[in-house]
SEBAPA-760841 format. One record per residue (C-alpha): y, z, x; residue in three letters. Coordinates in nm, 4 decimals. Example, Ala and Ser with C-alpha at 12.3 -4.5 7.8 and 13.67 -1.06 7.14 Angstrom:
<atoms>
       py       pz       px code
  -0.4500   0.7800   1.2300  ALA
  -0.1060   0.7140   1.3670  SER
</atoms>
This chain:
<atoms>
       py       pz       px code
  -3.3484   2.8471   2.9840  UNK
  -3.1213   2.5724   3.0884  UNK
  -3.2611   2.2915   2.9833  UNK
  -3.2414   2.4967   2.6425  UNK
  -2.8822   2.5073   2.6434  UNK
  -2.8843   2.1637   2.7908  UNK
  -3.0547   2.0663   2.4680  UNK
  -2.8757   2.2848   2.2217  UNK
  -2.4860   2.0831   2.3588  UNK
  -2.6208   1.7825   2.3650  UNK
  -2.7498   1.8070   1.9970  UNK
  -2.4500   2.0043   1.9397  UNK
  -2.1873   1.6893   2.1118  UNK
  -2.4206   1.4272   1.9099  UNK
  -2.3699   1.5527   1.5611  UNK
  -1.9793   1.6146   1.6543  UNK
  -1.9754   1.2581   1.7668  UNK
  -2.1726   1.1612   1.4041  UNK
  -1.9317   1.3914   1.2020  UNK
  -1.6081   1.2090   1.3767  UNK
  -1.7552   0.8677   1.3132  UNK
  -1.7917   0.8840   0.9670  UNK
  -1.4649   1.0894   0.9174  UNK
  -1.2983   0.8069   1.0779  UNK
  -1.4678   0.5702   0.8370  UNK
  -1.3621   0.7197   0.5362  UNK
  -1.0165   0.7862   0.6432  UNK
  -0.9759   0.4229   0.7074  UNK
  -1.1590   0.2892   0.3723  UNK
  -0.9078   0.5309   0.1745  UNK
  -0.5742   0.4213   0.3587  UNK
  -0.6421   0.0578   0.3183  UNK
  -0.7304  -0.0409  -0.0124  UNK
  -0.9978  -0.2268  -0.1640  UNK
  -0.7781  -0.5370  -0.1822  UNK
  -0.8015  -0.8168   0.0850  UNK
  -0.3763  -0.8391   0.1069  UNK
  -0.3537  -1.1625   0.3541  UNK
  -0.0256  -1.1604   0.5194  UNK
   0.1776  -0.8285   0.4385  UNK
   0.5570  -0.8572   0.4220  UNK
   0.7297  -0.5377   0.3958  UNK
   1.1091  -0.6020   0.3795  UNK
   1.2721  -0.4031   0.0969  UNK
   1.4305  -0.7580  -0.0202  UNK
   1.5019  -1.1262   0.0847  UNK
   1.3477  -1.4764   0.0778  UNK
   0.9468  -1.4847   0.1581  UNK
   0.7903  -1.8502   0.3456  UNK
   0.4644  -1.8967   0.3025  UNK
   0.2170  -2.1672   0.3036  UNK
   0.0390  -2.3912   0.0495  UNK
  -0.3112  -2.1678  -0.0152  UNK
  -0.1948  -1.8438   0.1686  UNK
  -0.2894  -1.5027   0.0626  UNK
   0.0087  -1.2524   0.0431  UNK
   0.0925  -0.9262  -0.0287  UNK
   0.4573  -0.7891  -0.0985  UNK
   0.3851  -0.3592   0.0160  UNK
   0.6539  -0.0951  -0.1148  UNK
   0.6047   0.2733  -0.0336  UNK
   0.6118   0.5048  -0.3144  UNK
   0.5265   0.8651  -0.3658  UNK
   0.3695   0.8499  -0.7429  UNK
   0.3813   1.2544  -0.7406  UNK
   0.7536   1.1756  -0.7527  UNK
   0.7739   0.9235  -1.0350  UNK
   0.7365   0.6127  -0.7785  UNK
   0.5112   0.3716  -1.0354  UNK
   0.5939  -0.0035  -0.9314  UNK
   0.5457  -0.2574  -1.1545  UNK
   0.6357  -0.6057  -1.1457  UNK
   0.9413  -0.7035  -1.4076  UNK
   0.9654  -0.9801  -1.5960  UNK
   1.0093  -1.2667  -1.5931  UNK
   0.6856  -1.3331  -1.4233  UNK
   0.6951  -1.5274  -1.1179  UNK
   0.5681  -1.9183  -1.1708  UNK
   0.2203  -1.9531  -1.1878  UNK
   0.2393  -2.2909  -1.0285  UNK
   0.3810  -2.1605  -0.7081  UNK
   0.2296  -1.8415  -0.6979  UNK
  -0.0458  -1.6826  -0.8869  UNK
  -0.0873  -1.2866  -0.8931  UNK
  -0.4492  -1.1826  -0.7739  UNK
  -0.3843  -0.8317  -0.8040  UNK
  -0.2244  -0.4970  -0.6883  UNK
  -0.2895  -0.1184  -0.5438  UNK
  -0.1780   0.1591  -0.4805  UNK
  -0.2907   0.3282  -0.1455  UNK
  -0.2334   0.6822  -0.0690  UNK
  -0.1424   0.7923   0.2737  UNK
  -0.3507   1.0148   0.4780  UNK
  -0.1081   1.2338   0.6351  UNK
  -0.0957   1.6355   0.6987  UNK
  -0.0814   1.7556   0.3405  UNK
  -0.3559   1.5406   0.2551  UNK
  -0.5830   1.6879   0.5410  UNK
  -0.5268   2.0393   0.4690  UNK
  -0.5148   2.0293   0.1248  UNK
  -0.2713   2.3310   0.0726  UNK
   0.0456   2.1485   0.0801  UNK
  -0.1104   1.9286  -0.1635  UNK
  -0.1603   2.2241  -0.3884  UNK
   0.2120   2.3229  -0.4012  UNK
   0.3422   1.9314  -0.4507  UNK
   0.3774   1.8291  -0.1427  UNK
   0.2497   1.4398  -0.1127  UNK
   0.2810   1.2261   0.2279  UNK
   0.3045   0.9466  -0.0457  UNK
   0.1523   0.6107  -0.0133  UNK
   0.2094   0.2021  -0.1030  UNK
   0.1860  -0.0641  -0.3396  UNK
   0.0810  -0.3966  -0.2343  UNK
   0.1387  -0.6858  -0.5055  UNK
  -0.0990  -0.9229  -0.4117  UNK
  -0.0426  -1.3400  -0.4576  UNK
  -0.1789  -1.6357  -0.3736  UNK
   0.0321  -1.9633  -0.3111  UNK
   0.0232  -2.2366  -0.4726  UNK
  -0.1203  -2.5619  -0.3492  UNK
   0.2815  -2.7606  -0.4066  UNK
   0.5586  -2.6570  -0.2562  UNK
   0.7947  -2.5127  -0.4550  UNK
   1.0390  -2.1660  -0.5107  UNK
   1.0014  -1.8907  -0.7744  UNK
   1.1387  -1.5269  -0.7732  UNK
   0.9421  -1.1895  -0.7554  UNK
   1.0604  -0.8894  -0.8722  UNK
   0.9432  -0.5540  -0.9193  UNK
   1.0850  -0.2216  -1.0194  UNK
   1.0003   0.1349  -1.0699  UNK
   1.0448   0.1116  -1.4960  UNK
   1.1789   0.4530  -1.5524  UNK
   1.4561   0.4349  -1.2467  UNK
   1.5811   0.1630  -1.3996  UNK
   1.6234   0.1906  -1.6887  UNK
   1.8547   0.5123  -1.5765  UNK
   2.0691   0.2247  -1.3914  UNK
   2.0650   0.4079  -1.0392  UNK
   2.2334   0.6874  -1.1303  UNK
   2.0059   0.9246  -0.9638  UNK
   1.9412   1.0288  -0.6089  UNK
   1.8049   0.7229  -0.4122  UNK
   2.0274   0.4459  -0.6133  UNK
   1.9612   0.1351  -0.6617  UNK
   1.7545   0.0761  -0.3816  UNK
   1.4881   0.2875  -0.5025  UNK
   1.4366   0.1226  -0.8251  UNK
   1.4325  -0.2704  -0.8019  UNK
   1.2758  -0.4939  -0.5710  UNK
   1.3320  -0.9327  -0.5562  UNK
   1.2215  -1.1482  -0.3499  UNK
   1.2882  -1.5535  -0.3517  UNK
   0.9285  -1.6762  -0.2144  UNK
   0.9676  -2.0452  -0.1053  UNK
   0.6184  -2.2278  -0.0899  UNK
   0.5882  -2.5279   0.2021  UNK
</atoms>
């Protein structure tokens, strides 16, 4: 009889161990993209150094449930110092998402963009910015300001 219970927690522990695995995995595949982002800088503003080649991302945290939709403005920044390779938006996993309920009534643990570039091969200086298109446009007269809406960075190549 005990080596049937022995059995039984042991099966029991293995498929727990099985079931956290692959939770982990899939948790971690949806919080970081499908994007490779190289080196991430995160400042809200400010002059970016990279080098000749180098993959880089630019990551601002928005909640899209509230209207957060980044974009990058224009003027584009200069393709011969750095060339977009893409962008994404990746959720959070926090509490509302793992219960599901709070997600139900609005609540959203938000999540980031990450505007992808690659440097040029010459060194060089062009400006990035990018900006939530609706905020905007309302000037920063809303709750958040300014801030909230617009995004530059000065990204020096060498």
């Amino acid at each position: 009889m005990k080596r049937r219970w022995r059995r039984i927690l042991l099966a029991v522990a293995a498929v727990l161990a099985v079931a956290a695995t692959v939770g982990a995995v899939a948790i971690h595949r949806m919080t970081t993209g499908r994007l490779d982002h190289g080196t991430v800088f995160t400042q809200t503003s400010g002059q970016l150094t990279v080098k000749p080649g180098e993959l880089f991302s630019i990551e601002v945290f928005a909640n899209r449930e509230a209207g957060d939709n980044w974009t990058m403005a224009t003027p584009a920044p200069d393709p011969a110092i750095v060339q977009t390779t893409g962008d994404e938006y990746v959720q959070n996993f926090g509490l509302a998402n793992l219960t599901g309920a709070l997600g139900a009534l609005g609540a959203d643990s938000g999540g980031h963009y990450y505007f992808v570039f690659r440097a040029g091969q010459n060194p060089g200086r062009t400006t990035v910015t990018m900006h939530v298109a609706y905020r905007d446009e309302l000037g920063g007269n809303f709750s958040g300001g300014p801030e909230r809406t617009k995004r530059q960075f000065t990204i020096d190549v060498h």
